[in-house]
C-alpha positions as CSV (number, residue, x, y, z in Angstrom):
1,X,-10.9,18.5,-22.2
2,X,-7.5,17.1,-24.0
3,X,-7.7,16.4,-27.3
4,X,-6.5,12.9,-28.5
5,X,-5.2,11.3,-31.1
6,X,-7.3,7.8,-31.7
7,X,-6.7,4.4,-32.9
8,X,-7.5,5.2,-36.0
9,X,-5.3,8.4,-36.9
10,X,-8.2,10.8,-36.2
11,X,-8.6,13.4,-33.1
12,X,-10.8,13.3,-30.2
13,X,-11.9,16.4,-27.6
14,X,-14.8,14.2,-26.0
15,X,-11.9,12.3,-23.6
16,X,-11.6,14.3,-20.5
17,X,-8.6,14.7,-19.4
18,X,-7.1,12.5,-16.5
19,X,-7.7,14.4,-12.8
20,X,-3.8,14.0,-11.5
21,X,-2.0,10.8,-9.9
22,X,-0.1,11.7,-6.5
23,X,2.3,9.1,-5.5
24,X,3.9,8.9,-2.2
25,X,7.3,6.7,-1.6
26,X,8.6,6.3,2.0
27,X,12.4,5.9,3.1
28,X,14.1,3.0,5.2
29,X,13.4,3.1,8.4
30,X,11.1,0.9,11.1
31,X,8.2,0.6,13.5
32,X,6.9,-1.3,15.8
33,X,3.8,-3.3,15.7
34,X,1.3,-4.6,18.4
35,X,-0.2,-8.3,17.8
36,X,-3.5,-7.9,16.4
37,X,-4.0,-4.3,15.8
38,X,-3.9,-2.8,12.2
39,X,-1.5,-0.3,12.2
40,X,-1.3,2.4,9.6
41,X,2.6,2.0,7.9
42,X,4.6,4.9,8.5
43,X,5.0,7.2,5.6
44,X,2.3,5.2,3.5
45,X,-0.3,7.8,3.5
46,X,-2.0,10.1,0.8
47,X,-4.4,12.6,0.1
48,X,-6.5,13.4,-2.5
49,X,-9.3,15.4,-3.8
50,X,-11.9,14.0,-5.8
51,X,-13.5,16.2,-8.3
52,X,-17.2,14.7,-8.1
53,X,-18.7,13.1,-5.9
54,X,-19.1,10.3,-8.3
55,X,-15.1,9.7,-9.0
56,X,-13.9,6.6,-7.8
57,X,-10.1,6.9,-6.1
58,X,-7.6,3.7,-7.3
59,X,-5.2,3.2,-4.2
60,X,-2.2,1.2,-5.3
61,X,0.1,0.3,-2.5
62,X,3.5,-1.3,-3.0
63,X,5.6,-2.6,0.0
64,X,8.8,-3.9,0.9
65,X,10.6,-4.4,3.8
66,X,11.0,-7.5,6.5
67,X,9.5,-8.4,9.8
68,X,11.4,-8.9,12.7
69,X,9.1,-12.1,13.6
70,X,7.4,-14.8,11.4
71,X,5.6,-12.6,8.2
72,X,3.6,-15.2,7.5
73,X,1.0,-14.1,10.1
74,X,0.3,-10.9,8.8
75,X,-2.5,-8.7,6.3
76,X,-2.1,-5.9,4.3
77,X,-5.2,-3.3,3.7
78,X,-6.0,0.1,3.2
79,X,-8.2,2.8,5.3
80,X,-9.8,5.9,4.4
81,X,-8.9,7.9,6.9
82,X,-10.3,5.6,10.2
83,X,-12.5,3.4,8.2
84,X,-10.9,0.0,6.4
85,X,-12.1,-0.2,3.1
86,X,-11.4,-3.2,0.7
87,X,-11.8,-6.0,3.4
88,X,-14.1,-9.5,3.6
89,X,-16.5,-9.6,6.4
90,X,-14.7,-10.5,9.8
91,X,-15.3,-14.3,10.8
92,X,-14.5,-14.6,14.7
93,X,-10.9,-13.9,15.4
94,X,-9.0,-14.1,11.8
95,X,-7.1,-11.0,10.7
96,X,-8.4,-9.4,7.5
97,X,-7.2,-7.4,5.0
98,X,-6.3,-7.2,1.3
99,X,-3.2,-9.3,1.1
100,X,-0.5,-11.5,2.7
101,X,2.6,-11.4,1.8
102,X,4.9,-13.0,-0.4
103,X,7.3,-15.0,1.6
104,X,10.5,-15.3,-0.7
105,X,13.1,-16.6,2.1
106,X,13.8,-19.7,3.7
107,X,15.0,-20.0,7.7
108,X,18.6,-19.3,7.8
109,X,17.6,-15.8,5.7
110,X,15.3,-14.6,7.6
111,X,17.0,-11.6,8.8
112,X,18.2,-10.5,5.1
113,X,15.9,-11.7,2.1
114,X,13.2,-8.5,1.6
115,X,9.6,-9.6,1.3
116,X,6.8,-7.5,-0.9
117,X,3.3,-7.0,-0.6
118,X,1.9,-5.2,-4.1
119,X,-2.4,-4.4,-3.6
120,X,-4.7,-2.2,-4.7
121,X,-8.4,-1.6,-4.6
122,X,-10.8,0.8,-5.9
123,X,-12.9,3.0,-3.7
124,X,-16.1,4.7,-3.9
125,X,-15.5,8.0,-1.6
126,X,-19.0,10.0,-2.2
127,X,-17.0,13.5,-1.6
128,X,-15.3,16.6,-2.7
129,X,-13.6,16.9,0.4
130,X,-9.8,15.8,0.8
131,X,-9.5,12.4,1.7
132,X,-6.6,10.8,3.2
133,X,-6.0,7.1,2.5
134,X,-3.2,4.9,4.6
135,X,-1.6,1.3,3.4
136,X,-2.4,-0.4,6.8
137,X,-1.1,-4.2,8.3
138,X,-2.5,-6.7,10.8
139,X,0.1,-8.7,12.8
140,X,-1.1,-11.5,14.9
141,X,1.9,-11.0,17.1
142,X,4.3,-8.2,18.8
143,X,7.1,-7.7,15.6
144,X,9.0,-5.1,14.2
145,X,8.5,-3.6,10.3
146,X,11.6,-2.8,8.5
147,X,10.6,-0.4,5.5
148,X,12.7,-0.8,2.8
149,X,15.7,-3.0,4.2
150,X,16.2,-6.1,5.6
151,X,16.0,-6.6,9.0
152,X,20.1,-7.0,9.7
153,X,21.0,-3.3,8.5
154,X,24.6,-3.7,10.0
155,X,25.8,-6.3,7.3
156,X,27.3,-3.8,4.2
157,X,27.3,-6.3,1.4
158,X,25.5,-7.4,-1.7
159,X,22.8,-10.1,0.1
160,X,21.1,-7.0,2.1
161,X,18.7,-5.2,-0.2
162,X,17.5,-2.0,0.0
163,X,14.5,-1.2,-1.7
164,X,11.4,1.7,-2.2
165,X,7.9,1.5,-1.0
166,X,5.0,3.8,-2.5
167,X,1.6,5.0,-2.2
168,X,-0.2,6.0,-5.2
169,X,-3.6,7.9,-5.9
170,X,-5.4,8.1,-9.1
171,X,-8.9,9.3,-9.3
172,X,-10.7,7.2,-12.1
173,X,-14.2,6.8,-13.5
């Protein structure tokens, strides 16, 4: 128990004190992706240990990066270990996920404006045991994912970002 100091100037030991927050961030680098299959993003993995079986685990992912093809025609999601968690019910061939992206470039920068996708969602593990959860995407097309940097990494000047992507863990109630 951690004792608190309240609203109102007074103490409190009946708050329980906050299991820990792991958080992941990945460097630049890239992979490549197969149309249509949801591939786990290099680096964007955690694990964590719930407590109780009863603990929820918050997963908040934060991306950037660029595609090496269209973005526009990809998802974002999350698995716990092999299982997706987090996404609708399928409907014939659509991708799903969590998330698109946010598209902040326009055609002639398409090689060297960054794009983000921010998500999180709250699962409901029902163990003790380590789980491992991985920031996954859906790509209806062959394309390469540049982590972190824009897609033309041999221009060295101020209109090619480079940026930080994270994983983060936090058991809650």
């Amino acid at each position: 128990m951690a004792t608190i100091l309240r609203g109102d100037d007074n103490f409190d030991t009946a708050i329980a004190q906050k299991a820990l927050v792991q958080t992941y961030s990945i460097t630049a680098s890239s992979q490549s992706l197969t149309g249509g299959t949801t591939t786990n993003m290099t680096g964007l993995s955690a694990t964590i240990t719930p407590s109780t079986t009863s603990k929820r685990i918050k997963v908040s992912v934060r991306w950037a990066g660029e595609f090496s093809v269209d973005s526009q025609n990809c998802v974002f999601g999350i698995k716990r270990g092999s299982t997706a968690v987090g996404n609708p019910a399928a409907v014939g061939v659509r991708n799903v996920g969590i998330t698109v992206i946010a598209i902040g470039f326009y055609s002639v920068n398409n090689n060297s404006t960054p794009e983000t996708a921010i998500y999180s969602y709250v699962d409901s593990p029902a163990t003790t045991s380590a789980t491992t959860y991985h920031a996954t995407v859906t790509h209806s097309g062959a394309a390469t994912m540049y982590h972190n940097q824009t897609q033309d990494t041999t221009t060295n000047n101020d209109s090619r970002e480079r940026l930080t992507s994270s994983i983060t863990l936090e058991e809650v109630d």
